[in-house]
N, C-alpha and C positions, 0 to 999 in steps of 0.2 A: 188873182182871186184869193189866194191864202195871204195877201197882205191886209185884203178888205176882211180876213177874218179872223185874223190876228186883232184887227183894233177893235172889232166887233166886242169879242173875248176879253179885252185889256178893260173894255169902256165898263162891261156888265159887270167882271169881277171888281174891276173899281169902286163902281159904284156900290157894289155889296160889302164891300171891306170898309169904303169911308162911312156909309152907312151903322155900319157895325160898332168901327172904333170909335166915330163920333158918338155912341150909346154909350159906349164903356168907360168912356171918359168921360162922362155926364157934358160932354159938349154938345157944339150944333151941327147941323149937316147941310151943308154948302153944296150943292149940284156942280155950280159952277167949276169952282176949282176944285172937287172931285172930278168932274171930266177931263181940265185940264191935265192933272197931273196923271191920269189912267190913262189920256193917250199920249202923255210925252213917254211913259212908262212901253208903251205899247211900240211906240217907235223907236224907243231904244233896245226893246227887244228884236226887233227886226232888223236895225243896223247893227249889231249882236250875232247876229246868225250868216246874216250877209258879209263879214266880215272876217269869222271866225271858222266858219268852213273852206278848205283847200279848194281853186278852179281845177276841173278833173281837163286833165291834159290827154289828148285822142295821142294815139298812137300810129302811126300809120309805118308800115315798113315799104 
């Protein structure tokens, strides 16, 4: 569930940043590869985390 909402997050703020910077650069704004690039952004944040965090090892005596 927090993977589907992670990209949920990635896709929204993407799209408000391409949105934005496409303004500020008197450019266009492209949906398309605005989502592309907000969910490869997304998934790299996830393999990111899954990655970078230690497996917690049980202890058993």
């Amino acid at each position: 569930m927090r993977y589907i909402i992670i990209l949920f997050w990635s896709f929204l703020l993407g799209q408000i940043v391409g949105y934005i910077g496409g303004a500020l650069n008197n450019g266009s704004y492209d949906f398309m590869w605005t989502t592309i690039i907000s969910l490869i952004a997304g998934v790299l944040i996830i393999s990111i985390g899954h990655f970078a965090l230690p497996e917690e090892k049980s202890s058993q005596a």
